[in-house]
N, CA, C and O atoms as a printed pandas DataFrame, in Angstrom:
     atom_number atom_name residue_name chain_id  residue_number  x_coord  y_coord  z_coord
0              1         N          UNK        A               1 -134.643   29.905   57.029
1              2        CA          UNK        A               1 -135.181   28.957   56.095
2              3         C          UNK        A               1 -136.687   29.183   56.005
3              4         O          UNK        A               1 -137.337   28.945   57.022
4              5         N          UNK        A               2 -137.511   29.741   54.586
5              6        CA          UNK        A               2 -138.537   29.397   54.990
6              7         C          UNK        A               2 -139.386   28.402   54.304
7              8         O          UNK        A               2 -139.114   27.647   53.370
8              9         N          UNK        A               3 -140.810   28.621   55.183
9             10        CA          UNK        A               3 -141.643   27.443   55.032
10            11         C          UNK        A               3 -142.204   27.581   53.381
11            12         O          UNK        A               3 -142.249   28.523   52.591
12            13         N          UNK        A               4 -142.530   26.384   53.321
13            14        CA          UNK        A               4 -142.930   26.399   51.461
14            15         C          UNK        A               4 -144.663   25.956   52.026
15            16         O          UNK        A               4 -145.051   25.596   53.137
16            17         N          UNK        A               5 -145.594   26.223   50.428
17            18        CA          UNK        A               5 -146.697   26.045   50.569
18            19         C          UNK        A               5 -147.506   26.970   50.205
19            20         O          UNK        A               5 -147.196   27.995   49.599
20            21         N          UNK        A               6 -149.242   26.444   50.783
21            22        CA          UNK        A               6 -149.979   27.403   50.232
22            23         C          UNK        A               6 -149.887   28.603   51.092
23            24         O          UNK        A               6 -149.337   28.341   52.161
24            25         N          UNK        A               7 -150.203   29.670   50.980
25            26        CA          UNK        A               7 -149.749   30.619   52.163
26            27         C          UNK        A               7 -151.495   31.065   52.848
27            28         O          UNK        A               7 -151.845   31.383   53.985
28            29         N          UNK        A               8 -152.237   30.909   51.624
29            30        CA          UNK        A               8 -153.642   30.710   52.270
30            31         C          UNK        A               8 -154.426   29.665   52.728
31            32         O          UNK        A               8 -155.656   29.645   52.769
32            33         N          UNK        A               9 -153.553   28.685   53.115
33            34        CA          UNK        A               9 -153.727   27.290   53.341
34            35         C          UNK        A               9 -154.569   27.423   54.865
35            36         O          UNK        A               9 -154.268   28.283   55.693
36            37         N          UNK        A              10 -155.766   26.327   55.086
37            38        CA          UNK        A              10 -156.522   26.288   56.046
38            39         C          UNK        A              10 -155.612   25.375   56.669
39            40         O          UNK        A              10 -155.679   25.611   57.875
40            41         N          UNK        A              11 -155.007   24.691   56.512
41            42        CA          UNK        A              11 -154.005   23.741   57.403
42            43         C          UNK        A              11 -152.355   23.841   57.559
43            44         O          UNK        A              11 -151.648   23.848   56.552
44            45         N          UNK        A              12 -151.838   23.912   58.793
45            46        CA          UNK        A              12 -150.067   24.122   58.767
46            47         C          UNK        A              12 -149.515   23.053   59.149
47            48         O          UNK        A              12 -150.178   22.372   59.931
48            49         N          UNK        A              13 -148.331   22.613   58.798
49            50        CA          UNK        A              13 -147.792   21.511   59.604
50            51         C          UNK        A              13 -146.492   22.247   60.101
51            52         O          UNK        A              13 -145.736   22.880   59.364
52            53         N          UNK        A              14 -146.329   22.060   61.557
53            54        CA          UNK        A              14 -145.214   22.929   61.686
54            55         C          UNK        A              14 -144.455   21.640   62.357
55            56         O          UNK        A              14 -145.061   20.829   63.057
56            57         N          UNK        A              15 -142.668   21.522   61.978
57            58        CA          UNK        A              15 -141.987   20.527   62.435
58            59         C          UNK        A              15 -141.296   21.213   63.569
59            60         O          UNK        A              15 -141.495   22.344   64.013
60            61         N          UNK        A              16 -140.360   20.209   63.983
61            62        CA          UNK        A              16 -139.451   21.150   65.400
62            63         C          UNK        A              16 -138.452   22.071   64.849
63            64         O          UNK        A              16 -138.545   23.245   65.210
64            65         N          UNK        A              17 -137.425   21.717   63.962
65            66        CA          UNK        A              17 -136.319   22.727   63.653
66            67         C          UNK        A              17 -136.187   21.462   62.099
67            68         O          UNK        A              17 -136.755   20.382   61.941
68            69         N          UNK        A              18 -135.199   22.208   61.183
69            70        CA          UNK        A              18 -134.723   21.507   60.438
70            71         C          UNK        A              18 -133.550   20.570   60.701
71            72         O          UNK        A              18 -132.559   20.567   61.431
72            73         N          UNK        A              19 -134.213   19.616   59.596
73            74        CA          UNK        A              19 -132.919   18.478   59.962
74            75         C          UNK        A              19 -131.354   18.575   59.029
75            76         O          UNK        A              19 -131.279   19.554   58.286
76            77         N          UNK        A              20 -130.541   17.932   59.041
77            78        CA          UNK        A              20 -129.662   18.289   58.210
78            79         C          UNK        A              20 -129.755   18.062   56.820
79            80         O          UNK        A              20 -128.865   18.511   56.098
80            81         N          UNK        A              21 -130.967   17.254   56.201
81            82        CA          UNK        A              21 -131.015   17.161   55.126
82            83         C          UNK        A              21 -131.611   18.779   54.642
83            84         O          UNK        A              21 -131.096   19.418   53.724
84            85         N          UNK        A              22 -132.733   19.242   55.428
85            86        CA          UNK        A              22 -133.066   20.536   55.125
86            87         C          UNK        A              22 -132.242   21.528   55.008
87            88         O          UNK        A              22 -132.280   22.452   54.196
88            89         N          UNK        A              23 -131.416   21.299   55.925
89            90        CA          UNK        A              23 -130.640   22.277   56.466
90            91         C          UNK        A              23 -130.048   22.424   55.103
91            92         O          UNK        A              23 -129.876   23.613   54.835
92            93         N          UNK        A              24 -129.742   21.748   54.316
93            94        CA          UNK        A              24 -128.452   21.488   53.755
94            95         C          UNK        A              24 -129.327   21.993   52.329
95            96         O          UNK        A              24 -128.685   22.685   51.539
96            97         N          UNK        A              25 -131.071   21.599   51.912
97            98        CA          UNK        A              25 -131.562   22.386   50.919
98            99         C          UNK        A              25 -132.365   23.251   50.783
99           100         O          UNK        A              25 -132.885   23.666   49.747
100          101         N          UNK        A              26 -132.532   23.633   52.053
101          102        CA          UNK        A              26 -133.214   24.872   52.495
102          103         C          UNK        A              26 -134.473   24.957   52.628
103          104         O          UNK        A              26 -135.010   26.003   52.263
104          105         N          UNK        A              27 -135.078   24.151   53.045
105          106        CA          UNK        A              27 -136.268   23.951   52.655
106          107         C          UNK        A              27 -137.274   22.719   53.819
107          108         O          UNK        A              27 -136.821   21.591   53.624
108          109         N          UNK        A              28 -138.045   22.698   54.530
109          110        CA          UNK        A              28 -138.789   21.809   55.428
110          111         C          UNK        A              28 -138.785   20.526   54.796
111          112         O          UNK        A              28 -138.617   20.352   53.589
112          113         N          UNK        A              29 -139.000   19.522   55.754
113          114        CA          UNK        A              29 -139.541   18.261   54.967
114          115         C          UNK        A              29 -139.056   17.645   54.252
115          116         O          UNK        A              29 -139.831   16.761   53.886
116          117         N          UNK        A              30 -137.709   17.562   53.582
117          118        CA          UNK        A              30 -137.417   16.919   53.018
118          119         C          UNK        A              30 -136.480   15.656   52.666
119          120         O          UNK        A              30 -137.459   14.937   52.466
120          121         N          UNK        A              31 -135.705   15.036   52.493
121          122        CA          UNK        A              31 -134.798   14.032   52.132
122          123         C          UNK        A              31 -136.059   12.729   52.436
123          124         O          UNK        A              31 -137.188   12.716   51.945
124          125         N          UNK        A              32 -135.562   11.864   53.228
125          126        CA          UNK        A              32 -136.943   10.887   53.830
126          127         C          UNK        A              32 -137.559   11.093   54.514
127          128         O          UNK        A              32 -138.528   10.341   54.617
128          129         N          UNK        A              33 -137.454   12.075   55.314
129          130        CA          UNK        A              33 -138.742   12.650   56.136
130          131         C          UNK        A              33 -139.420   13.501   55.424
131          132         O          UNK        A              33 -140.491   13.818   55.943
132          133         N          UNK        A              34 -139.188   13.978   54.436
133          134        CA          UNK        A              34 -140.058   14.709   52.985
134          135         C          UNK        A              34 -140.578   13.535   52.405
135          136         O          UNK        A              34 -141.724   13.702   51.990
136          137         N          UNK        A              35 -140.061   12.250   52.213
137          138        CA          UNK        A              35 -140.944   11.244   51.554
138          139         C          UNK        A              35 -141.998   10.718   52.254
139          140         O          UNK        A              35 -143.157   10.394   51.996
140          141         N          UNK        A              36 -141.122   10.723   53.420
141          142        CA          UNK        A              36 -142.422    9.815   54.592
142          143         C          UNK        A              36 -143.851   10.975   54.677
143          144         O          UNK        A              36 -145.052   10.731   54.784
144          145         N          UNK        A              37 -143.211   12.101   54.589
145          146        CA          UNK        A              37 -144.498   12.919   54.864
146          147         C          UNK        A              37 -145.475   13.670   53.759
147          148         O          UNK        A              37 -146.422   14.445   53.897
148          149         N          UNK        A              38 -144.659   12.952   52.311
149          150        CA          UNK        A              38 -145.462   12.966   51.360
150          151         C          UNK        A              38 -146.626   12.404   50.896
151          152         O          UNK        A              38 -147.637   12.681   50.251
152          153         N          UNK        A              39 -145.845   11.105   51.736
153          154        CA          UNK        A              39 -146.688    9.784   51.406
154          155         C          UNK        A              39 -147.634    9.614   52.343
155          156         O          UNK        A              39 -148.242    8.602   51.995
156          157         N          UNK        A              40 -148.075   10.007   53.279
157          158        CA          UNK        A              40 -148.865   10.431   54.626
158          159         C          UNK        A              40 -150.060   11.292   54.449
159          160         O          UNK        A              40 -151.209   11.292   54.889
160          161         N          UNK        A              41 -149.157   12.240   53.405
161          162        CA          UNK        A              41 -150.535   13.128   52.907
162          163         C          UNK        A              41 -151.003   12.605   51.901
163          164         O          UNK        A              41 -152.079   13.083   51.541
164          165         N          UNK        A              42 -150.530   11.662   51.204
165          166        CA          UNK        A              42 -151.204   11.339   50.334
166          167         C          UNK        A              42 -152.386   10.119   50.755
167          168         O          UNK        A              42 -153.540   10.218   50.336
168          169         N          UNK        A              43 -151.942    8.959   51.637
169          170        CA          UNK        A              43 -152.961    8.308   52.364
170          171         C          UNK        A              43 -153.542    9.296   53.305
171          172         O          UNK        A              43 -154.006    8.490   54.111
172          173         N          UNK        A              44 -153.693    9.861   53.538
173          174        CA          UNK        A              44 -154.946   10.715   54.173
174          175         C          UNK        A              44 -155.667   11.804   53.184
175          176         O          UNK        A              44 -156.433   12.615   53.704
176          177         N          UNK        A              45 -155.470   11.839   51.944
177          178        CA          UNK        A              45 -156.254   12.213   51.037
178          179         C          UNK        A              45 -155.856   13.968   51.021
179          180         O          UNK        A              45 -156.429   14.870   50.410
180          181         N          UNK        A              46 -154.864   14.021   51.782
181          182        CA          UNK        A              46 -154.848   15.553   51.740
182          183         C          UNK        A              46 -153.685   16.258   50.659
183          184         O          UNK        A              46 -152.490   16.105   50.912
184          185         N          UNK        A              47 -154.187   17.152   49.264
185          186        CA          UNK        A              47 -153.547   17.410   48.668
186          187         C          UNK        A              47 -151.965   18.367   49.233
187          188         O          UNK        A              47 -152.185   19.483   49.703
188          189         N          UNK        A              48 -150.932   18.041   49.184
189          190        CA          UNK        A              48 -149.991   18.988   49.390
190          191         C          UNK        A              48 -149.618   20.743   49.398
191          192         O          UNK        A              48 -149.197   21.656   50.107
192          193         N          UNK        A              49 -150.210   20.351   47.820
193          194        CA          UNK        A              49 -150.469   21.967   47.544
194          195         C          UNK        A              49 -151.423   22.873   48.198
195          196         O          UNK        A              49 -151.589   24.007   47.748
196          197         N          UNK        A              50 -152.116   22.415   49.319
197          198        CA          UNK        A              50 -153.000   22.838   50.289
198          199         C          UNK        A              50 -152.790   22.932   51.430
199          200         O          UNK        A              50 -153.792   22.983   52.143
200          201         N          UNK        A              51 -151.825   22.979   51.907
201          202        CA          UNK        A              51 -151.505   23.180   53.088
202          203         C          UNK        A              51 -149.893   24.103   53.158
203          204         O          UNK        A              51 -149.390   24.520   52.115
204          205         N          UNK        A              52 -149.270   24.308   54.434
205          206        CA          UNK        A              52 -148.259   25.268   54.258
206          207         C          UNK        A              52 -147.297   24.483   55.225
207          208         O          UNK        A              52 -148.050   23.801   55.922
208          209         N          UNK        A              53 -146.177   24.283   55.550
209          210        CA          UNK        A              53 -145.025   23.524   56.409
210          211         C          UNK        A              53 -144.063   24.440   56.603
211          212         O          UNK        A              53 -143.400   25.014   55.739
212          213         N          UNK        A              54 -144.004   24.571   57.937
213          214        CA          UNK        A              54 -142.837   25.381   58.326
214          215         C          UNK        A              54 -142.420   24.147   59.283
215          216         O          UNK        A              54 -142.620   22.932   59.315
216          217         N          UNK        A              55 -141.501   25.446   60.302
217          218        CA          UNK        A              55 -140.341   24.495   61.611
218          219         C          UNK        A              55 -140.821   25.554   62.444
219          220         O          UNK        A              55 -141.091   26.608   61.868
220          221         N          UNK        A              56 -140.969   25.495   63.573
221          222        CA          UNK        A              56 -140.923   26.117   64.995
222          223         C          UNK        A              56 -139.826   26.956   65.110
223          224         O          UNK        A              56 -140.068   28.161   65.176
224          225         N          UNK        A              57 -138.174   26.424   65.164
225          226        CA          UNK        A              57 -137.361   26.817   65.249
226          227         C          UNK        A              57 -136.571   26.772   63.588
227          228         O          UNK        A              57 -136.472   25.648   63.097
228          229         N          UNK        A              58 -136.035   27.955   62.769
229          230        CA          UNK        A              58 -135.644   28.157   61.514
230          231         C          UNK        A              58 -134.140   27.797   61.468
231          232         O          UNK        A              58 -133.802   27.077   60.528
232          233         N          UNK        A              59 -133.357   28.121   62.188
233          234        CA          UNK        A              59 -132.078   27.367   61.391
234          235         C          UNK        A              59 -131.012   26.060   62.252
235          236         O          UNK        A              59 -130.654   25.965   63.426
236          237         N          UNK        A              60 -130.816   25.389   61.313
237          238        CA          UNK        A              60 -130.166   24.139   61.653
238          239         C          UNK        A              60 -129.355   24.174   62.756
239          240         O          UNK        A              60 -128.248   24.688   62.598
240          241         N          UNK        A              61 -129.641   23.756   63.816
241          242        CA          UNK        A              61 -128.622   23.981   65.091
242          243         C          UNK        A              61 -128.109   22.172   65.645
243          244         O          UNK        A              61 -128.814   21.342   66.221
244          245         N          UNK        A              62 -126.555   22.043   65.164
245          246        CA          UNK        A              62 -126.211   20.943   65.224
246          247         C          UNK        A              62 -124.593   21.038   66.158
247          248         O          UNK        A              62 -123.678   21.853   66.274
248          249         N          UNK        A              63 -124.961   19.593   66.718
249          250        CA          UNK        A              63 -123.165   19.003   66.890
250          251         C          UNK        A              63 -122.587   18.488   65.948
251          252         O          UNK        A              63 -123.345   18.176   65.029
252          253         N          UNK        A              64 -121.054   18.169   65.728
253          254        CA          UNK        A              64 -120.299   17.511   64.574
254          255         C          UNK        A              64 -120.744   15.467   65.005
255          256         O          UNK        A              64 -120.415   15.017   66.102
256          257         N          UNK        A              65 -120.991   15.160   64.646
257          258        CA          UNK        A              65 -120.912   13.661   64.826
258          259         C          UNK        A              65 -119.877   13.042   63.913
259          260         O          UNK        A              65 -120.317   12.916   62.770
260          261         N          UNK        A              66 -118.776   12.667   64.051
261          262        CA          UNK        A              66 -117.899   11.927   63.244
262          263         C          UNK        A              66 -117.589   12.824   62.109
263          264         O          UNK        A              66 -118.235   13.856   62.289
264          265         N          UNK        A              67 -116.998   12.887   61.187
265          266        CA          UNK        A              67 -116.152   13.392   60.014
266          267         C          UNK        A              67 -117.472   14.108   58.995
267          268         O          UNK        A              67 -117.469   15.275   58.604
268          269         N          UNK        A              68 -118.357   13.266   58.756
269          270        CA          UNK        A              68 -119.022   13.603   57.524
270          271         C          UNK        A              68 -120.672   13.807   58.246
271          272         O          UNK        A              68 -121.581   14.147   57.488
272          273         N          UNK        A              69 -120.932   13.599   59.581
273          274        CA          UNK        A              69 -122.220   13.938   60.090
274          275         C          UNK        A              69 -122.583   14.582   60.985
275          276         O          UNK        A              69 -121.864   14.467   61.978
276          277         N          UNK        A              70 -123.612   15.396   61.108
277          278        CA          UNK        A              70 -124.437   15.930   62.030
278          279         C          UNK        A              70 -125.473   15.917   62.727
279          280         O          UNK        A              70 -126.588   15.954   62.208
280          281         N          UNK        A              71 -125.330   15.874   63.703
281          282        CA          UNK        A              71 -126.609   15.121   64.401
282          283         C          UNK        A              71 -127.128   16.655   65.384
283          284         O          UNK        A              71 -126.436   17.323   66.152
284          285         N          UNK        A              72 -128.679   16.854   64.961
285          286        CA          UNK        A              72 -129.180   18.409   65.459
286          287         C          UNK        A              72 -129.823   18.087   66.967
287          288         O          UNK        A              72 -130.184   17.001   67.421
288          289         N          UNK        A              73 -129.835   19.129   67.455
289          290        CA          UNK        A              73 -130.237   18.998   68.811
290          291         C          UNK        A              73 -131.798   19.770   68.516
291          292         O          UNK        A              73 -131.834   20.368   67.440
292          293         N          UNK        A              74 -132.860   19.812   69.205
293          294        CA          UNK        A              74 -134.097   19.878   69.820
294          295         C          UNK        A              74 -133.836   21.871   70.103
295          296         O          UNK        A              74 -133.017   22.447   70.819
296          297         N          UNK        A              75 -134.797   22.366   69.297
297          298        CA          UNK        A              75 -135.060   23.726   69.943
298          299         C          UNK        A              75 -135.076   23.895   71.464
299          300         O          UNK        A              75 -135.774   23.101   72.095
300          301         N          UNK        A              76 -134.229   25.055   72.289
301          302        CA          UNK        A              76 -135.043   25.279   73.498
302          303         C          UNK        A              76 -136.125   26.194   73.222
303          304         O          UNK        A              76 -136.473   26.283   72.045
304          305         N          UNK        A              77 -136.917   27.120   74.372
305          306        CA          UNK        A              77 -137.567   27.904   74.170
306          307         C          UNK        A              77 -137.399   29.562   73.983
307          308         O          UNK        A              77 -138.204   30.392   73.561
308          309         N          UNK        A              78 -135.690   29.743   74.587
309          310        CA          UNK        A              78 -135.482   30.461   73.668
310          311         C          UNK        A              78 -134.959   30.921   71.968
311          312         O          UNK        A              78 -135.112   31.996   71.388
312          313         N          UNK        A              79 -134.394   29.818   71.557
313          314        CA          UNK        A              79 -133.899   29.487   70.693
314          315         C          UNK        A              79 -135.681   29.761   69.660
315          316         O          UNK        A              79 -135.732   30.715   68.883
316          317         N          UNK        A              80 -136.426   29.206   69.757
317          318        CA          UNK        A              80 -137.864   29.230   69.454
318          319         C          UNK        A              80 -138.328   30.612   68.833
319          320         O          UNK        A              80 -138.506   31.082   67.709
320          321         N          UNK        A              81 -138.469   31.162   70.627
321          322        CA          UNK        A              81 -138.189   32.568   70.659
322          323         C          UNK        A              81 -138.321   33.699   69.580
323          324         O          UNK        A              81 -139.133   34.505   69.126
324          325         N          UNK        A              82 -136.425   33.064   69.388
325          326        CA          UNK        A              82 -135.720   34.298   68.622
326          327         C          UNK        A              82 -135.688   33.747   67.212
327          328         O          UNK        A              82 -135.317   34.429   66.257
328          329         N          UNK        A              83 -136.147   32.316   67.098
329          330        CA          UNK        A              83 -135.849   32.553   65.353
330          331         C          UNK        A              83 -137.087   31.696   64.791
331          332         O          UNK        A              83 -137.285   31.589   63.580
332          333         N          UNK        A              84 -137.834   31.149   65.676
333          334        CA          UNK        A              84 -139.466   30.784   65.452
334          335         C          UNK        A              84 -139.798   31.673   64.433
335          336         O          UNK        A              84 -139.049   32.636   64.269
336          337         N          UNK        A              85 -141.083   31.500   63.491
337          338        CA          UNK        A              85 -141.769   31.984   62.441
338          339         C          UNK        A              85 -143.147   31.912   62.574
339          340         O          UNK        A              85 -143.981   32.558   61.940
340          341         N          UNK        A              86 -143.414   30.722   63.820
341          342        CA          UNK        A              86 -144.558   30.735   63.499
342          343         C          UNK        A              86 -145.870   31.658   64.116
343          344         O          UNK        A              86 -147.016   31.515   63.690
344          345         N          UNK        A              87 -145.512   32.585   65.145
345          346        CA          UNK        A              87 -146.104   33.359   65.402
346          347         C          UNK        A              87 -146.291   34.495   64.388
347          348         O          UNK        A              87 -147.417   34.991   64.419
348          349         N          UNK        A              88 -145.353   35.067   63.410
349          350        CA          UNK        A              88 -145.273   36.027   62.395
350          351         C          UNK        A              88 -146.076   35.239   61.449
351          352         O          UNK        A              88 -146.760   36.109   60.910
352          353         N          UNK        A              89 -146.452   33.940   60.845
353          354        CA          UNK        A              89 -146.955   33.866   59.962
354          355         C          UNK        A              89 -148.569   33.725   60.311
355          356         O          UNK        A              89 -149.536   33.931   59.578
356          357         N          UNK        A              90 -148.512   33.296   61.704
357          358        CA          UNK        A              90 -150.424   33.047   62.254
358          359         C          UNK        A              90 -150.792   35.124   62.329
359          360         O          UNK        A              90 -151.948   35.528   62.207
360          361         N          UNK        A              91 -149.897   35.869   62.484
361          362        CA          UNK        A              91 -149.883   37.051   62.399
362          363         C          UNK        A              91 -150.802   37.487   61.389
363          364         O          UNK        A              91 -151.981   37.838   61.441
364          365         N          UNK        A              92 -149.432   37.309   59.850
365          366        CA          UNK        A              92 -149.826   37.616   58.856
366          367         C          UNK        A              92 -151.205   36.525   58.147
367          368         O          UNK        A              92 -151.810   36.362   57.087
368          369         N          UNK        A              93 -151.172   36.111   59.211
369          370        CA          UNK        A              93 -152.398   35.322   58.048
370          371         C          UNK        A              93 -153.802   35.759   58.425
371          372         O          UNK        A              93 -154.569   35.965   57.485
372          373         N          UNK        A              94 -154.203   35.913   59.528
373          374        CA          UNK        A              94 -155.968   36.998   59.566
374          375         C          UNK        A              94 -155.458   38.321   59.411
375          376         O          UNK        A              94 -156.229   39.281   59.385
């Protein structure tokens, strides 16, 4: 999954792993924790389009919870590791 944003952005927000709403559109940040953290940047004055959001850990790693839900578990450090991004993008960025 990757991170959306500016890619020359002086600021990153990196989350832990995606949640299942992400999971599910591919993309960081989003369903209500995309609102809550819209609205966050917006009371702190910081334009969106200026900054870049990834995850630590890139793909959705979940248990089944009941019929229709998933509830994700917490990156370890290898898990990080092997599918982390964010060392490749602090890479590519100087």
């Amino acid at each position: 999954m990757p991170g959306k944003g500016c890619r020359q952005a002086r600021m990153m927000v990196v989350g832990e792993r995606p949640g299942d709403n992400a999971g599910l559109a591919g993309g960081p940040f989003v369903g209500l924790m995309g609102c809550l953290f819209d609205q966050t940047l917006a009371e702190a004055g910081i334009p969106s389009d200026q900054i870049f959001v990834t995850n630590a850990a890139k793909p959705f790693q979940f248990e089944p919870l009941g019929k229709h839900r998933r509830l994700h578990h917490s990156p370890n450090a290898d898990e990080i590791a092997r599918y982390g991004t964010l060392r490749q993008w602090v890479q590519g960025w100087g």
